[in-house]
N, C-alpha and C positions, 0 to 999 in steps of 0.2 A: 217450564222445566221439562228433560228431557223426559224421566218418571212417571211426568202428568200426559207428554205427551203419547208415551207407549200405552197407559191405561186406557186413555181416549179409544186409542187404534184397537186395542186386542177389543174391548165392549164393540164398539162397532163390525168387528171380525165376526164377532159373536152372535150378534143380532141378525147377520146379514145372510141370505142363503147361502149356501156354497157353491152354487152355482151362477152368484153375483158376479157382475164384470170387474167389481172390484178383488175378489178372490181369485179370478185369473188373472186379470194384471198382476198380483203378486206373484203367483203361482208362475207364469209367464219370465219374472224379472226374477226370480231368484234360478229359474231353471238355465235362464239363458247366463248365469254366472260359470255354471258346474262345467263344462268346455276347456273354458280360459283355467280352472284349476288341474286337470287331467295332465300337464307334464310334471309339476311341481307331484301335484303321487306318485305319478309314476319314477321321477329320484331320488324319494324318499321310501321308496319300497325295491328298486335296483341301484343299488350303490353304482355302477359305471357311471349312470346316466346322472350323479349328482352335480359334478363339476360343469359338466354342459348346461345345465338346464340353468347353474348358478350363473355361470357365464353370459347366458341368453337374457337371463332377468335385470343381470347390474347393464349390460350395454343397450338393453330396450327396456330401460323402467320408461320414458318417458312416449314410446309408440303404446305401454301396456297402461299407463295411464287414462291419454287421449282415448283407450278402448273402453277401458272403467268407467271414465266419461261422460262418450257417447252412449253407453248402456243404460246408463242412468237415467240422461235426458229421453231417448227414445222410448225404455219402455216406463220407466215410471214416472215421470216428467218433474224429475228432482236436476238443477241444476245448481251444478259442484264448481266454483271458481277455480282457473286455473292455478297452480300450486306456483311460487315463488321462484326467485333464481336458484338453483339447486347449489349443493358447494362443490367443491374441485375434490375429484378421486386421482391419481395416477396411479398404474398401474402399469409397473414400467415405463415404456414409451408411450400408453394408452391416455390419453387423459379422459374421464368420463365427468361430466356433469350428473352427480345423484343427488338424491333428495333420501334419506335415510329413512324416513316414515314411509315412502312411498314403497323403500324397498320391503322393509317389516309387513306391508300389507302385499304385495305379493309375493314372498315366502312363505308369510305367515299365515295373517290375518284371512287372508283370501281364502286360500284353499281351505281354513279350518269352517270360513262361512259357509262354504261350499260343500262341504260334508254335511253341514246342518240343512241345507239348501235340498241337496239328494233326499237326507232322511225326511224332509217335510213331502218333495216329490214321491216317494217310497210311498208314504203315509196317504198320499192322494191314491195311489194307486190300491191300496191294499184295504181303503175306504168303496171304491167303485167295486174293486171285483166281490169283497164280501158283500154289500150291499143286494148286489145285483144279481146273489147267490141263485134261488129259485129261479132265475130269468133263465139263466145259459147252464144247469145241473146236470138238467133234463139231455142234454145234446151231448154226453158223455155214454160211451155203448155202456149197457144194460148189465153185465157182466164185470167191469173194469173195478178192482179193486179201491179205484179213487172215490167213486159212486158210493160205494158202499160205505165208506169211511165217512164224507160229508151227510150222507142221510142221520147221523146219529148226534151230529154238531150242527146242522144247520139254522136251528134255531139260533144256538148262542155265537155262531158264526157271523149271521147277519147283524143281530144286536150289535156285537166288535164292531162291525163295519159299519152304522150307524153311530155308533159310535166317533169312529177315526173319522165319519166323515163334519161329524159337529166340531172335532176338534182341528180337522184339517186346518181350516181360513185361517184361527188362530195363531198354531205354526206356523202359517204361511207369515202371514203377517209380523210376527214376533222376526223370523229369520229377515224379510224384506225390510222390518227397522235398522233391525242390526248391522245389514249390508251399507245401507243407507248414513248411517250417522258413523259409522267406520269410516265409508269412502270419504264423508265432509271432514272429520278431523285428520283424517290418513293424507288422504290425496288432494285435498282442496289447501289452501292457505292455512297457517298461524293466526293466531290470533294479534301475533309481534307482524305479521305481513298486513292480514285486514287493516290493523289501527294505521300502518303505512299506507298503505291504498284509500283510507278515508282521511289519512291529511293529504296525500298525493290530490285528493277527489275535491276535498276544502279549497286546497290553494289556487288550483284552479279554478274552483267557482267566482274565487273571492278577485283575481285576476281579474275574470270576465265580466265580473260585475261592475269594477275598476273602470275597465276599459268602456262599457257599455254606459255609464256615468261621464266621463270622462267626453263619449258621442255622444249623448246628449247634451252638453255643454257647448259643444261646438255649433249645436243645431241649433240652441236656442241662441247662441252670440250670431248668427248669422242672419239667423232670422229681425232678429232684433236692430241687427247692423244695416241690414239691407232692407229691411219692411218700414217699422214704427221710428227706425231714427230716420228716415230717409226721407217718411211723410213730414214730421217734426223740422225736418231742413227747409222743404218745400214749402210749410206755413210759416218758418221766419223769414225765408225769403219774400213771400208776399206781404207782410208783412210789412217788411224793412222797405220796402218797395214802396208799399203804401205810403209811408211814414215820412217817404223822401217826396213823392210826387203830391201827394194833397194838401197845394198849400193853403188854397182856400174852405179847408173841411172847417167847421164849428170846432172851440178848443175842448169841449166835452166831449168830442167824439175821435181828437187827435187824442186829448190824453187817454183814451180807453185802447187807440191802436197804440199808441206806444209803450203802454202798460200789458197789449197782449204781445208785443213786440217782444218786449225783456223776458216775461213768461216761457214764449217757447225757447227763448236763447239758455232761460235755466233749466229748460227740460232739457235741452240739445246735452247742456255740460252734465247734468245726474244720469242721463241715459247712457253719453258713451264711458262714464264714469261704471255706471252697472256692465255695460258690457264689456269693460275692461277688464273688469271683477271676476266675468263666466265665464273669460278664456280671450284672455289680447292676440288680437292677428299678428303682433310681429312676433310673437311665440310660435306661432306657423308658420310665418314670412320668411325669419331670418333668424330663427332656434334663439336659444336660451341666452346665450352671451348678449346680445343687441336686445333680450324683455328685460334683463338682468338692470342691465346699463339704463335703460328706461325707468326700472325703477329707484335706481339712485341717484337718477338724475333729479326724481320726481321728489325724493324724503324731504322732510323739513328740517334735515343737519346732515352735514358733511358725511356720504359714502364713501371710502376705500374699496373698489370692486378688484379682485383678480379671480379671472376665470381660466381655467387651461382644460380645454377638452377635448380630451387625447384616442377620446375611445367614443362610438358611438352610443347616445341616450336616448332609450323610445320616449315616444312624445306623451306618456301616459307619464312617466315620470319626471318629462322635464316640468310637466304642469302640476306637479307638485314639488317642485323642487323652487321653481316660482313662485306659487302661490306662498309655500313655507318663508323665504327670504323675504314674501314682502308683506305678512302678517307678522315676522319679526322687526322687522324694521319698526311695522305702526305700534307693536308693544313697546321696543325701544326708545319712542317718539312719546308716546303716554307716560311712561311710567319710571324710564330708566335715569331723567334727567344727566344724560350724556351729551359729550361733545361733538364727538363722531363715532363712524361706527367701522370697521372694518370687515369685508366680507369676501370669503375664500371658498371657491368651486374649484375642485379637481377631480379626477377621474383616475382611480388605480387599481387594476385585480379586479374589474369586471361590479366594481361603489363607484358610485359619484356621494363624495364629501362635499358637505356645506359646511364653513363654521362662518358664526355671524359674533363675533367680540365689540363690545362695546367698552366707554371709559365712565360708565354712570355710577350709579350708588350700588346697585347688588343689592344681595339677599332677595333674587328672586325665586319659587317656589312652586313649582308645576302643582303641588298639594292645595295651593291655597288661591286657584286662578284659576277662569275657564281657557286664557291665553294661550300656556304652555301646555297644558292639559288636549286642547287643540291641535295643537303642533305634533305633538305625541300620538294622537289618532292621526292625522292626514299622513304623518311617517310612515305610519303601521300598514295602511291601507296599501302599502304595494310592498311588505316587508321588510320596514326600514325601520331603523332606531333613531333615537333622538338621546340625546345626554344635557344637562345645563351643571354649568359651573358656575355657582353663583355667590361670592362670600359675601358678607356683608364690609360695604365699602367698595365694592368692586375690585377687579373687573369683572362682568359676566360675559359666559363663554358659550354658546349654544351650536351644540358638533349635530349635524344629523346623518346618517349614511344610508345612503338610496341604494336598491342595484339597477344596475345600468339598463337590465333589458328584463322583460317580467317572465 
């Protein structure tokens, strides 16, 4: 809480000499504000100089921001996120980009912290010199009515002054919060821009992650394409070789090569079977229309494919566009007791639509299956929706809609 956090700081203020480097950093960052306030007084105390100085401030709010800023971050290592797209002013022919909070803080907000900023400055000063009263009295000529005035206050002169200066840091510190949590809601983002900026921050991670998944899939179908299926060929080929040239081997020893014979021929078929699964090269080879067609070539009932793709599909989404069509097929294959199945890819307004219709029973239910349930995360995974049309009796209708590029 901001509350808890001011308490913190003033006890700490309080504890701390006054001569702590953290008392001058304050001291430092609220003095180097008072500058930047000196025109803004000065048009509010010469009416000429108002309309200029107003002028100066709506068409460099966003140089006098950048300054507020950099202020921040150099002396007191608070860093304030750049503020949002500002909205549209004209002004006649002028058109300016402002931000309405930014300007409230310098008209307002600023020079009033600024005043408070001086009177803590004031207060440092007027801490040292009572302080220091007996130090420098003496060095006043001997005669001077000023002399003679202080000899009869110096007592309660210097107490003040030890005084203002236990209360200095505090000050200091109370106006350096102030400046501080001003410039973060004034001049830094919304709270309506932050929450934009951390889904802006989300969708891209979630992109990357996408994509970063997606290369790993390709790493391991290659590896596996090229390493473990490759040795797997090479032991059926010796194998099948054996199997053909030893015609005089012992039949306990043929029938053990031709039982390891069939073995690796069933590893060959489940492995490129797996590796068709982590990512099919002709989906790299020759895109999505020709792994489409592959796999309705491949279903166990009748595919209607049309595919029309009009607009370019990165390849993060054509492998799930893929994958989608042909985890529905196998539920259609399972579960839908269908005849055939029809399936529609097209491309329009920057979507690739899938819809997969079948002639089966229906009343399917993404609530009541981990199937569609499935389909609905791998969708999601690159911002796509998924919908099913399912009555009972059929047809079912499964629409998904990708976009084209992440």
């Amino acid at each position: 809480m901001p509350s808890t956090t001011l308490r913190r700081a003033l006890v700490r203020s309080l504890r701390r000499p006054p001569w702590s480097a953290g008392a001058w950093r304050d001291t430092r960052f609220i003095a180097a504000g008072i500058p930047m306030a000196v025109p803004v007084w000065l048009a509010m105390t010469e009416s000429p100089l108002l309309f200029p100085v107003l002028a100066v401030v709506l068409t460099c709010t966003r140089w006098l921001t950048a300054l507020q800023r950099g202020r921040l971050r150099a002396l007191c290592g608070v860093e304030v996120p750049p503020p949002g797209a500002p909205a549209a002013l004209r002004l006649g022919r002028l058109r300016l980009g402002l931000a309405w909070r930014q300007i409230a803080y310098h008209l307002l907000i600023g020079p009033a912290l600024a005043l408070c900023a001086l009177a803590a400055v004031y207060l440092w000063g007027i801490a040292l010199v009572l302080t220091t009263l007996y130090a420098w009295v003496w060095l006043l000529p001997l005669g001077s009515g000023l002399r003679s005035e202080l000899a009869g206050l110096d007592v309660v002169l210097t107490v003040f002054g030890v005084l203002s200066l236990v209360a200095a840091p505090g000050v200091t510190t109370l106006t350096a919060w102030l400046e501080v949590r001003s410039a973060q809601v004034l001049l830094g983002p919304n709270r309506a821009e932050k929450l934009e900026r951390r889904v802006e921050e989300i969708a891209e991670s979630r992109a990357g992650l996408v994509d970063a998944v997606d290369a790993e899939r390709r790493r391991i179908e290659r590896d596996l394409h090229d390493g473990a299926q490759q040795r797997l060929t090479s032991l059926a080929m010796n194998l099948g070789l054996a199997r053909r040239t030893l015609k005089d081997c012992p039949p306990d020893a043929m029938q053990v090569i031709v039982a390891a014979h069939e073995e690796a021929q069933a590893a060959i078929d489940e492995l490129r079977d797996l590796v068709r699964g982590l990512h099919p090269a002709v989906l790299e080879d020759r895109g999505l229309d020709a792994a489409l067609s592959g796999i309705a070539a491949r279903a166990p009932l009748p595919v209607r494919l049309d595919v029309d793709l009009s607009a370019p599909v990165a390849p993060t989404v054509e492998a799930v566009a893929y994958f989608t069509v042909s985890e529905a097929l196998t539920n259609v294959a399972k579960h839908a007791r269908a005849k055939q199945v029809e399936v529609s890819v097209r491309t329009a307004g920057g979507r690739l639509r899938l819809v997969i219709s079948d002639d089966g029973v229906g009343g399917a239910d993404p609530s009541r299956g981990t199937g569609l349930t499935g389909l609905r995360k791998r969708a999601a995974s690159v911002d796509g929706t998924l919908s099913v049309l399912s009555p009972l009796g059929g047809p079912t209708t499964i629409t998904v809609e990708l976009p084209c590029a992440l």
